[in-house]
N, C-alpha and C positions, 0 to 999 in steps of 0.2 A: 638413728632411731626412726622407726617407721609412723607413717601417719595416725595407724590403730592404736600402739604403745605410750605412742604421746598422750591420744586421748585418755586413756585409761590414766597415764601419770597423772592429767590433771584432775580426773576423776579422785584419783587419792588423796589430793593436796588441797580439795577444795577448801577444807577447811579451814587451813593452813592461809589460803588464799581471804579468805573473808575476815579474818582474824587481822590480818596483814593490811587489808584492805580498811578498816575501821579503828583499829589501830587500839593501845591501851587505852583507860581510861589515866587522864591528867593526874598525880599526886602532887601538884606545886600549889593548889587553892589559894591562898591569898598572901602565902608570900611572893606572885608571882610581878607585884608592882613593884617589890624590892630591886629584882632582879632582871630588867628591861634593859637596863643600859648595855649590861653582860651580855645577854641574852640577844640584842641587835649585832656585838661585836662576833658574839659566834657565828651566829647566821652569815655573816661577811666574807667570818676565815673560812666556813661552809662550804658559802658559793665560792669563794676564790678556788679553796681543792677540788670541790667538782669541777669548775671551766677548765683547772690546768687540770686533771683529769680526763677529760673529752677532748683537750688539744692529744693528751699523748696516745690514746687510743683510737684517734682517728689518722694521726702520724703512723701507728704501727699500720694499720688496716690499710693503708695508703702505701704503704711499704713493699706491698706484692700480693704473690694469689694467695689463697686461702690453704692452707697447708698445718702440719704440727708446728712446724717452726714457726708462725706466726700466732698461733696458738700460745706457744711454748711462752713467746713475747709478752701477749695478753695478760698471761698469769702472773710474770713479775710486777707488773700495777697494782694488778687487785686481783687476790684468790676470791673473794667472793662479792663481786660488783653490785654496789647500791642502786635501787632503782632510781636514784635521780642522775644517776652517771651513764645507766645503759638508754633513758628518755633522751639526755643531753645527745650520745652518740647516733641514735637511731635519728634524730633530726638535723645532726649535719648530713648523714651519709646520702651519696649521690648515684650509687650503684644498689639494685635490690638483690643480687644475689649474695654481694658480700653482707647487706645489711640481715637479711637472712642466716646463712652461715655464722655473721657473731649472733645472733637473735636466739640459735639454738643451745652455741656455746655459754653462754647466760645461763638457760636454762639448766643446762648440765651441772654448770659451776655452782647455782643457787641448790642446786635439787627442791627447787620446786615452781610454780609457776608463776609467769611475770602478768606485771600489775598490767589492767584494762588502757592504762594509756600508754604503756609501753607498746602493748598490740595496736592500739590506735598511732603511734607514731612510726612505727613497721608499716601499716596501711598509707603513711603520708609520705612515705619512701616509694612505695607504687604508684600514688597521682602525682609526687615529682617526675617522675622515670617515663611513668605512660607505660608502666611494666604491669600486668596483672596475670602474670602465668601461676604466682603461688595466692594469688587474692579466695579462691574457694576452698584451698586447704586451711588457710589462717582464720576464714568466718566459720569454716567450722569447728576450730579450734577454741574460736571465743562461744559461740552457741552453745558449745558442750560445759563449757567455763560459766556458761548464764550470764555473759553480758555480752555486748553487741556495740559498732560503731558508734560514736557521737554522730549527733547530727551537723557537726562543722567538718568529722569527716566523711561521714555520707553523701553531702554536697557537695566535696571537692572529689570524690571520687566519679560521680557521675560530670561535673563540671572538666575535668580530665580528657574525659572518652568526649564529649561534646566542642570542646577545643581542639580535640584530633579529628571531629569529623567521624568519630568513629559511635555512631548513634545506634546502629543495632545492639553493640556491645555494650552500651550504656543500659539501653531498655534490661538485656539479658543480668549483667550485672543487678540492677534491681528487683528480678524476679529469683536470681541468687538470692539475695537478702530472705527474700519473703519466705524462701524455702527451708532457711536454717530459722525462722520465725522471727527475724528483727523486724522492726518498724522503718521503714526509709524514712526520712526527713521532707517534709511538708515541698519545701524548695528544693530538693534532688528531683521529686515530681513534677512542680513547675518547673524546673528548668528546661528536665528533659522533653516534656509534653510543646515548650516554647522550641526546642530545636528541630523537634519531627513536623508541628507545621511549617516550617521552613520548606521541607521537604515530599508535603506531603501523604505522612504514613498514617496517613487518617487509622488505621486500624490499632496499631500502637497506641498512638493517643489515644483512642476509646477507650482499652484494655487497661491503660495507667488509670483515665478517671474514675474507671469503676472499680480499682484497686485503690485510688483513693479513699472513696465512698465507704468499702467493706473497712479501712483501717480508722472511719467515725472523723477522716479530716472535713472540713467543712469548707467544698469547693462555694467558690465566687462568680460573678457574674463574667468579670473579666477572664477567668477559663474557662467556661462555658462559650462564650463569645471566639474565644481562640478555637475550637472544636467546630462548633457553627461554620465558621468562614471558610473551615479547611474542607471538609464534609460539603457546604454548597457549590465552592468551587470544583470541587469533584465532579461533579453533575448528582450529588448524593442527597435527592430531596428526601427524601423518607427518612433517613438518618438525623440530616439535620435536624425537622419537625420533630421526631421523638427527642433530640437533646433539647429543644425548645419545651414541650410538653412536661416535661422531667422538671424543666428550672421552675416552669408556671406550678407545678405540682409541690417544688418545693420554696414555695411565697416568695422566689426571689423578682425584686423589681427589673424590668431592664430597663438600663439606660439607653441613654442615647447614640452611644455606640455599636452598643448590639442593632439596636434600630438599623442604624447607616449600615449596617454589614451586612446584614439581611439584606437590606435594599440591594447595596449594590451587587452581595454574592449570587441570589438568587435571581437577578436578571441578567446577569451575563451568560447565565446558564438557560435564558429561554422564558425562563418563569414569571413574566412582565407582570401578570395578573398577581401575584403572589406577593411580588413586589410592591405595588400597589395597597394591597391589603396592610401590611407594615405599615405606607405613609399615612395610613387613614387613621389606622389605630394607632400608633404613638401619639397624633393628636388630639385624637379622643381620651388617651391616656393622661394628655394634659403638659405634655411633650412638646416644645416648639422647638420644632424643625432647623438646623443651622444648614448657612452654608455648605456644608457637605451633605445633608440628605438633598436637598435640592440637586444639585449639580448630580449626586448618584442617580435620583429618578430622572433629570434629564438623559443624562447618557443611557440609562435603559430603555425610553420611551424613544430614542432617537434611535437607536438600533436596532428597534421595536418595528422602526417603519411607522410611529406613532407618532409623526411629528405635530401636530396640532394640538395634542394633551403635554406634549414639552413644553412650547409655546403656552400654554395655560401656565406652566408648572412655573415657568421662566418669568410670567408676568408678574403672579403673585409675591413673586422671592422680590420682584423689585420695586413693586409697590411703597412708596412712602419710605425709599431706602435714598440717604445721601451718597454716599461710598459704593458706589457700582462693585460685584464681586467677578473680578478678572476669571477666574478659572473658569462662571456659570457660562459668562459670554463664550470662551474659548469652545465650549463642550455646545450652545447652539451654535457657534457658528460654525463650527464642524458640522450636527446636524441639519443646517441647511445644506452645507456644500457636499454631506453625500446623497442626499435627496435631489442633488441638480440644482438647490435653486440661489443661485449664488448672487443676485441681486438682493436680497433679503440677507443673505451672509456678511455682504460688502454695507450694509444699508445699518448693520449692527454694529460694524464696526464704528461708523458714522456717529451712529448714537450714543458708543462706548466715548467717543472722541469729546462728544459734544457735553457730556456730564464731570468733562475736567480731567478721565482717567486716558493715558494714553494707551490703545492698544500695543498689547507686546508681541513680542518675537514670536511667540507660539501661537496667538491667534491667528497671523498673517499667515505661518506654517499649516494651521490647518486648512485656510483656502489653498493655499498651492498646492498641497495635499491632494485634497479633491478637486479640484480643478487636472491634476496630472491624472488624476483614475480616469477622469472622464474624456483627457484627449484635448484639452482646450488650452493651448501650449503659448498662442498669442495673446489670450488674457490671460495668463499666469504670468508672464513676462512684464505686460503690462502692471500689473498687481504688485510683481517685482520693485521695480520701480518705485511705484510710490508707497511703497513700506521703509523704505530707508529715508524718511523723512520725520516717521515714527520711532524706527526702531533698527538699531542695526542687525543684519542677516550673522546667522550663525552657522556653524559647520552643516548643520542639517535642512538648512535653508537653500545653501549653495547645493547639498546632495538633492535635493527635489527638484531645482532647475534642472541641475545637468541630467539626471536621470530621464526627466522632461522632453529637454533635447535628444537627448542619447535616442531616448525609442521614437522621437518622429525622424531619424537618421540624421538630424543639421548637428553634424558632428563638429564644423565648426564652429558654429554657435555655443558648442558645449566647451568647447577649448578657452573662448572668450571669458566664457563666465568663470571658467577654472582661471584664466590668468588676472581677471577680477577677485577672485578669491583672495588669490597669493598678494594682490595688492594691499588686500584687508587684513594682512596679517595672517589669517588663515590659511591651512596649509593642505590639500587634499592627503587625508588617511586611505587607509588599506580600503575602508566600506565606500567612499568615491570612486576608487578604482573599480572595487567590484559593481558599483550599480553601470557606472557608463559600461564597461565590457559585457553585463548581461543583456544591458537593453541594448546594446550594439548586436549582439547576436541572436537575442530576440527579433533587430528590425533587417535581419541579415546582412548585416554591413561586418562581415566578420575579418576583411583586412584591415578595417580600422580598430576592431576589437585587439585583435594581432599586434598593431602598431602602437595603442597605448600599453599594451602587455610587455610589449618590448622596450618600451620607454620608460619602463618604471625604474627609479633608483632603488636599488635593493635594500643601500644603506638608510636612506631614509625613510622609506613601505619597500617592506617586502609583501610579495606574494599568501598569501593566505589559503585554504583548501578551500575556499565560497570560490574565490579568481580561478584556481585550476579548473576546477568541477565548471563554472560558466561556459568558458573559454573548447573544454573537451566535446560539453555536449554542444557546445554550438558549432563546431567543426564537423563534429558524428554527423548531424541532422544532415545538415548540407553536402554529404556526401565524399567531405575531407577525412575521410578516417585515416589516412597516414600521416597526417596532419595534427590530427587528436591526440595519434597515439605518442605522435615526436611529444606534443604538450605534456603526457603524463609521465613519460621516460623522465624530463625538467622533473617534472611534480616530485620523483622519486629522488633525484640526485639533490632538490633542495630541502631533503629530507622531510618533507608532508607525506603524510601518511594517507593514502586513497583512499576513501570509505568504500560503502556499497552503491551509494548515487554513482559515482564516477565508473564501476566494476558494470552497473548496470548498463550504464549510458553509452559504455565499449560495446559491450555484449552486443545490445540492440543495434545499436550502429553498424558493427560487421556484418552482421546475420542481413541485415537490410541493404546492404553492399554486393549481395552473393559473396561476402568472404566466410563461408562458415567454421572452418576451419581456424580461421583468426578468432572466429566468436568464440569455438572450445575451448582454444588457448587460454583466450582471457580469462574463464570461467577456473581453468588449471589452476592460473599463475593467483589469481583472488586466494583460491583457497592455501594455494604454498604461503602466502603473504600471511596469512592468519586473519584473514579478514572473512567472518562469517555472516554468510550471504544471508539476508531478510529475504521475509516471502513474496515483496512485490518484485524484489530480483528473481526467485523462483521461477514467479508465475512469466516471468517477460522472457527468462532463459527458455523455458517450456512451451511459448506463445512461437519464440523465433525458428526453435529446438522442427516444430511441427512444419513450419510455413514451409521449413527446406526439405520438408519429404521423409523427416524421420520419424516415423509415427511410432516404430518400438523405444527409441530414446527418451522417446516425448512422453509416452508411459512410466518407462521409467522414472525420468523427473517428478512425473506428480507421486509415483510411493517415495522417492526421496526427500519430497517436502514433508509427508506424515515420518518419514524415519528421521527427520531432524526437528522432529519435535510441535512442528508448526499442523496447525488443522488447514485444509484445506478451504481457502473462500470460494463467495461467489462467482469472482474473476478465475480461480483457479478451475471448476469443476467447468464454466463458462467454456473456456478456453481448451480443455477436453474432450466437453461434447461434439464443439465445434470443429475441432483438428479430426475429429475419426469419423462422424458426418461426413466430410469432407474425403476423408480416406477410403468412403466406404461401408465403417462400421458404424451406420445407424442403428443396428437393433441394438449396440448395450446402450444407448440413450434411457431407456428405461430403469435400468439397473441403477447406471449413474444419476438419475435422477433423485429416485428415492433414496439413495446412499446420501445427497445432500440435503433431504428432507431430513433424514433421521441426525444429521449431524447440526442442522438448527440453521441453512445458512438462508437467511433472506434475500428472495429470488428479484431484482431489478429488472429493468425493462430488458437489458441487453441478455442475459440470463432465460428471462421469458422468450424472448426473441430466439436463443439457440436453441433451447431446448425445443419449442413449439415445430422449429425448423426438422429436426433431430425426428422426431415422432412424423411427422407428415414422410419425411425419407424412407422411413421404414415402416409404412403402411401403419399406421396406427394413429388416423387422421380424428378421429372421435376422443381420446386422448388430450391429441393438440388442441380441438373444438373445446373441449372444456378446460384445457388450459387458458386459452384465449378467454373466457369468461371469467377463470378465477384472476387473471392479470385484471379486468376489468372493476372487478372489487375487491382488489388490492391497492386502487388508488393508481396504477402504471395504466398509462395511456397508449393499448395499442398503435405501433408506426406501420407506416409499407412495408418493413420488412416485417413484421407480423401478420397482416394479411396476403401477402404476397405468397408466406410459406402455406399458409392453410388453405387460399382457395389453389394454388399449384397441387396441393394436395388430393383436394378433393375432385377437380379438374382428373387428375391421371387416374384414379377409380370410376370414372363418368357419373359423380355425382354432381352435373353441371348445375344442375337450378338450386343446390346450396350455391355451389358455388358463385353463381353470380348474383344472389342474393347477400351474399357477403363483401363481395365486391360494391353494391349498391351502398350496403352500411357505412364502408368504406369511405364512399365519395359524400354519404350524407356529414360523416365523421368531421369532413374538412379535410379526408388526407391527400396529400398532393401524391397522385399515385403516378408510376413510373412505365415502363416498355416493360419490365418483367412481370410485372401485374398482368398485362393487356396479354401478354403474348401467353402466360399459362393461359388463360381461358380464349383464345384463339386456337391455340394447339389442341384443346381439349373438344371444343365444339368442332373442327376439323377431323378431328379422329374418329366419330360419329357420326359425320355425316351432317351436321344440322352445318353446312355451310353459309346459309345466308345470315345466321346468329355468328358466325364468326367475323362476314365481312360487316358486319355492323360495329362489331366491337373494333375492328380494325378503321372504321371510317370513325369512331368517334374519339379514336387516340388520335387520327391527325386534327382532329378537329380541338384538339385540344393543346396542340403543337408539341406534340410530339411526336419526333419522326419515328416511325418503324427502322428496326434496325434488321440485317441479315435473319438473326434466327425469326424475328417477329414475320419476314417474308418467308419462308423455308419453312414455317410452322403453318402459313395461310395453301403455301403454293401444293403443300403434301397432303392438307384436305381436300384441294381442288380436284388433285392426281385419285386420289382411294376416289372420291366419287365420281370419277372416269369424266371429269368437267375439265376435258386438257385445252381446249381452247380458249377456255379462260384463264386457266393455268398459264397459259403464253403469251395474254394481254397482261395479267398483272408481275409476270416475267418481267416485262418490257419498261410498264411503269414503277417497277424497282429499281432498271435502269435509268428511267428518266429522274429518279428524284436522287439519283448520285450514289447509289447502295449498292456495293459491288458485289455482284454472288459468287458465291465460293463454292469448294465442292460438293458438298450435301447440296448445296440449290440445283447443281445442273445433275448428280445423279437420281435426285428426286424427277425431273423433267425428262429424261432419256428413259427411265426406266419406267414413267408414265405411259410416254409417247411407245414405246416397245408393248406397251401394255396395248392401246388402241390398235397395233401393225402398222403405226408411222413409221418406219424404220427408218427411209429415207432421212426424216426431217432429223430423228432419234441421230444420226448420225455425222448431221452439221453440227448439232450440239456437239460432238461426241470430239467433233474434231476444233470446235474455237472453245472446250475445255482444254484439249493439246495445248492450243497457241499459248493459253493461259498462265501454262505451267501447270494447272492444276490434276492430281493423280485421281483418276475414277476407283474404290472400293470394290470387291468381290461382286456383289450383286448387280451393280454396276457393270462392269464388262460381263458377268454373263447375258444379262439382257442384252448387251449390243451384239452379243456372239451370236445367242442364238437368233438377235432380230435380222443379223445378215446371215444367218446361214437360210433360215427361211424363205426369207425375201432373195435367195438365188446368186447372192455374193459372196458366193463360198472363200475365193480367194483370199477375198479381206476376211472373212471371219475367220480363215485358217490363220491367215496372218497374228487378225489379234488375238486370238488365241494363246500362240507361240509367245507373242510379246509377253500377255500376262505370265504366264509360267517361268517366261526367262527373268521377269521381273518379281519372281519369288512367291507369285500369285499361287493359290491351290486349287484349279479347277474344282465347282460341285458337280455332282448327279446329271443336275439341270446343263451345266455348260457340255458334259461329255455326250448327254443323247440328243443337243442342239447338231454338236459339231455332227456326231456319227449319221443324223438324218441326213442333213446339209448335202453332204458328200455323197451319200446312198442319192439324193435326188440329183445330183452334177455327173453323177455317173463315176466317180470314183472310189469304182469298191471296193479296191484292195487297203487305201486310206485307211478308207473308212472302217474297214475290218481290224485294219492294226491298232484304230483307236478302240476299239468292241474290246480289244485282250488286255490293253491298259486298261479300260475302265471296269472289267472284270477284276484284274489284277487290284485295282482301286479297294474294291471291296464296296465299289458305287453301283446302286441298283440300276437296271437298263429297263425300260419303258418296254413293251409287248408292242405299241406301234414302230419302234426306232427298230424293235428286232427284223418287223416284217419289211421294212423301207430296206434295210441291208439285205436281208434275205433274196427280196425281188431284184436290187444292184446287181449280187453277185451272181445268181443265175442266170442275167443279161450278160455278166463278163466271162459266164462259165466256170467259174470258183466251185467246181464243184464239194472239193471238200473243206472248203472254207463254210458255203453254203449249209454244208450238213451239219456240222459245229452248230453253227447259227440258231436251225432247225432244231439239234437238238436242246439248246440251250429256253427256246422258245416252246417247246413241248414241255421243258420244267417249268419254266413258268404261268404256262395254262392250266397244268396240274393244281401247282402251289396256289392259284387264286381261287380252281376252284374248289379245293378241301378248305379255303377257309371259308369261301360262300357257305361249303357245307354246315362246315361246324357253325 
């Protein structure tokens, strides 16, 4: 029978059904006192036939699958089953699709429809089972019948899904209900609304209490209180106010509990001030404060960085108090000890001592606590000590020492304390192992990290995925990556499952090794594992992806983090700008900027910093300038490298007196500025000529100790050379060598090709030769100046020579070097040379100078070339032509 036809059956039978349901009116009236005794005796042999009734029908049911022959079975019992025989069976059965299957067969046999608790015990056969596959065909089988679950089974059915952990299903289940118009049960709502703040799903719970509300239940303080806690913990201030505003609008009192939960919810979330306001007003309310608002507003006002209004708060709580309260103390003497000030932490405990109550365990835990944050390893030990006079150390006490130890590297000292431990009964767990191996390879002592790894009994701690993941990336950093990777190959064969920490931790580690290749790998084998990569894996894959030179991969990576779903962050667009900057491609800086604008991402200093970089790269330094201002009232504090990129900026456009008015802000700023600062605006005043403003800025970086490095001399020594200052150019030469700054080759072909510039050739040439000794290779422009400064200067030989050398050394003579050599040689008297060099450099497709023509021309008529000479001639008449038809025009 299909789902529609049923309904319709019951549609016809309703009547039959209410009839059924309400039952005759009584005819026994008052002979029914006569007749009690009989009347009990029935009822007896009754129930006796129905129990043996329900044995044999749940014997048959129990007999096999659901078939005619068990059908067939059924029928010899009872052709047409009593509803108190088919309730009895449906509450033992333990399977729902048999209880189903006889649930229909009922129906069939009665022709007509079964009573509302017969459906309700069908329903209690699904929250036995945890089965609800037929649960929206049967509510709406009852909806259409006009009755609906009890509320002892609407509780157990949401109560069901909530024991399974399976709360979405519960929520949905109840909005079932609502759909076919039942009423859920008061406590199916609380239950479920108690299970999602477990969890969390603040929006769920809202959505039940205002479904509460529209169904006229009359919420409590105490679920209202349960929504508040979950909502402030959220960081959901606006939420929770409106469910607050809500209770005050509907006259409800809060207690004291709502109090402390506000207190404490709202100030872990930041809200100090808010928090506040609660304490004030509960006791204006007339509210006296217990032991837990106290200790709540201390711990917010300590974390607050408020410690002086704790201390107020802490005074009053003890004022005229016998009974000192253990937890208040714990929670200040934590806030002195992460305020530093541990003489007043120790000085409480004193006072805790001296009022009769002994400090406990977790007091002393949170000095050592802070005391390990802050690095003070010899008074934690100290402290040690004299707490086991108080109190004996517990598992978590021994993890603070040794962890203690662990990171200032006295690895034996930690080993002590551990065989102290075991003395005490106590026995190091899997999280003792993990803190010493982290902070071991945090304080880089990673063969000891190695050695207690190795030393772990399996049987008794095993390994954990915290110990893998420490132990990996502490191997990575350090440069051990075949080492890392043996550790995760273990991690895999002692069946731990890698996350994405670990997958990242490879990745970065190869790529940083130059094994890039190992890095894809890993990136492969993550995704064959089924382990799907997070976006700060993305962005580090894509960081590392760029460093090794692959800027179309590295592309690609970033549209694979939007095709898997993830928006791109600040770190991601970050790390884009800056990889193709870098490549090159500064002009889509702009593009990608406003693509992050429009996607909402908020721009950080490092952010500010590349993009500002990014825009000054590609000319569009007015941009940058007023980036650097909206970083300013954004609350980011430009660094060096944010003025470094802008005034280099402005520097390479010759807008110098921004520039070094920026540079002044700069310094008034406080920033401690570097050689790259100094040296753009040396290079820039240099390139202009304003040399004496260069050497000023260059005298006022050593004077600030810092030395000039190569480029900072090569950027002063090439404004020396443009403003033809070469003899200065060879004193501060000299004193680049004396302060230990080795010049490389930009420094001596900027000085050759100076000195070439004055007709030093000579000197141009000693250079030329302790750049040889050097090893260092002279640039194009470079050997042509030396070519043509010896061929002029009458050393034809050697210019012929180096010549040759550049060309055999893959050099491509210009213009410049071919009508150096072709004069050279026309003035040495070598004209035929010099003429085979004329039909190369014709051949070149390189223009020939009208003097170089006539210097050949008068050669070869000395040597008698006559028809070489005419060539020449005639070549020399096209080009007096071609200069002067353009004079013309």
């Amino acid at each position: 029978m299909t789902y529609n036809s049923r309904c319709w059956y019951i549609l016809i039978n309703s009547r039959k059904l209410a009839s059924f349901s309400n039952g005759p009116p009584s005819d026994l009236g008052g002979k029914s006192h006569l007749c009690n005794e009989g009347v009990n005796q029935e009822n007896s042999r009754n129930f006796d036939g129905v129990r043996r009734g329900v044995d044999d029908v749940c014997h048959v049911l129990e007999s096999g699958s659901w078939g005619p022959a068990l059908e067939n079975s059924l029928s010899m019992f009872n052709e047409k089953p009593q509803p108190e025989l088919v309730i009895g069976v449906l509450r033992r059965l333990k399977d729902v699709n048999q209880a189903v299957n006889y649930f229909r067969w009922v129906e069939r046999k009665s022709e007509e429809p079964l009573s509302p608790e017969a459906y309700n015990s069908l329903l209690m056969v699904m929250v036995r089972t945890r089965n609800f596959d037929y649960l929206e065909q049967i509510l709406g089988e009852m909806s259409i019948a006009g009755f609906g679950p009890t509320n002892y089974t609407c509780v157990e059915l949401v109560a069901s899904c909530v024991k399974s952990r399976k709360l979405i299903e519960a929520f949905d289940l109840l909005q079932m209900m609502r759909h076919f118009k039942f009423r859920p049960a008061f406590s199916a709502y609380t239950t479920l609304i108690g299970a999602l703040s477990e969890v969390g799903e603040s929006d769920r719970m809202l959505a039940l209490f205002n479904q509460m509300q529209e169904l006229g239940y009359e919420v409590n303080v105490h679920l209202l209180t349960t929504l508040i806690r979950v909502f402030s913990r959220e960081g959901r201030v606006d939420a929770a106010l409106s469910l607050l505003e809500e209770m005050k609008s509907n006259t409800f009192d809060a207690d004291i509990v709502l109090y402390n939960v506000c207190i404490d919810c709202f100030g872990k979330v930041g809200k100090v001030d808010m928090a506040w306001k609660f304490f004030h007003e509960m006791k204006a309310n007339g509210i006296v404060p217990d032991d837990v608002t106290y200790t709540s507003m201390m711990g917010v006002l300590c974390k607050a960085n408020r410690l002086d209004e704790a201390v107020e708060i802490f005074e009053q709580m003890e004022q005229n108090r016998q009974v000192p309260c253990a937890y208040a103390y714990n929670t200040m003497i934590m806030g002195y000890g992460s305020a530093g000030k541990f003489d007043e932490a120790y000085s409480l405990l004193e006072r805790q001592r001296a009022k009769g109550c002994i400090p406990s365990v977790v007091a002393y835990n949170c000095i050592l606590t802070c005391l390990g944050k802050k690095g003070k390893t010899d008074k934690a030990l100290r402290i040690f000590e004299e707490m086991q006079r108080d109190a004996m150390p517990n598992l978590p006490t021994y993890n603070i020492i040794i962890g203690m130890l662990c990171k200032a590297g006295n690895v034996e000292a930690a080993f002590k304390v551990q065989d102290a431990m075991k003395e005490a009964g106590l026995f190091p767990n899997v999280r003792t192992i993990n803190i010493m191996i982290d902070r071991l390879c945090k304080a880089q002592k990673l063969d000891e990290a190695c050695s207690i790894f190795e030393g772990m009994d399996h049987k008794v701690c095993s390994p954990d995925g915290a110990t893998f993941c420490s132990l990996i990336d502490g191997l990575g950093k350090q440069g051990r990556v075949d080492d890392a990777y043996r550790i995760y190959e273990r991690m895999l064969d002692a069946d731990q499952i890698p996350n994405v920490v670990v997958y990242t931790s490879l990745i970065r580690n190869f790529f940083k090794c130059d094994r890039k290749e190992d890095g894809h790998k890993m990136y492969k084998e993550m995704m064959r594992s089924g382990c799907s990569p997070d976006l700060m894996l993305l962005n580090t894959y894509m960081d590392c992806v760029f460093k090794a030179g692959e800027t179309e991969k590295g592309r690609a990576l970033f549209e694979e983090i939007k095709a898997r779903g993830f928006l791109p962050d600040t770190r991601s667009y970050s790390i884009l700008i800056h990889s193709l900057v870098k490549a090159g491609f500064a002009r889509e800086t702009y593009e990608l900027y406003y693509a992050m604008k429009d996607q909402g991402c908020v721009l950080d200093t490092r952010a500010y910093n590349t993009v500002i970089d990014g825009f000054c790269k590609s000319g569009k330094v007015n941009k940058a300038y007023q980036l650097l201002e909206e970083m300013k009232t954004m609350g980011h504090h430009p660094t060096v490298v944010t003025y470094g990129s802008v005034v280099d900026g402005l520097a390479k456009i010759d807008r110098l007196d921004e520039a070094y008015m920026l540079f002044e802000e700069a310094k008034s700023n406080g920033i401690e500025l570097n050689q790259v600062i100094y040296s753009s605006l040396i290079d820039g005043f240099g390139k202009v000529g304003r040399v004496d403003e260069a050497y000023l800025v260059m005298e006022e970086m050593m004077q600030k100790g810092l030395t000039p490095n190569v480029y900072t001399w090569n950027c002063l020594l090439d404004g020396l050379v443009k403003a033809e200052e070469i003899n200065e150019a060879l004193v501060c030469f000299q004193s680049m060598k004396d302060l230990k700054c080795t010049p490389n080759q930009i420094t001596y072909c900027i000085l050759i090709n100076g000195l070439c510039k004055v007709r030093k050739f000579n000197k141009a040439f000693v250079f030329w030769q302790e750049m040889q000794k050097l090893g260092l290779k002279p640039n194009t422009i470079t050997y042509t100046a030396m070519i043509s400064g010896l061929a002029k200067s009458g050393n034809v030989a050697q210019a012929s020579s180096l010549f040759e050398r550049f060309r055999a050394s893959g050099g491509i003579p210009d213009s410049a070097s071919y009508n150096a050599m072709i004069e050279g040689l026309s003035i040495a008297n070598r004209a035929l040379d010099a003429y085979q060099l004329f039909e190369e450099t014709r051949l070149k497709g390189c223009s020939i100078h009208t003097k170089t023509c006539v210097a050949l021309l008068d050669a070869l008529h000395k040597a008698e070339c006559l028809e070489q000479a005419a060539i020449v001639g005639a070549v020399l008449r096209e080009t007096a032509k071609s200069q002067h038809a353009a004079r013309s025009w």
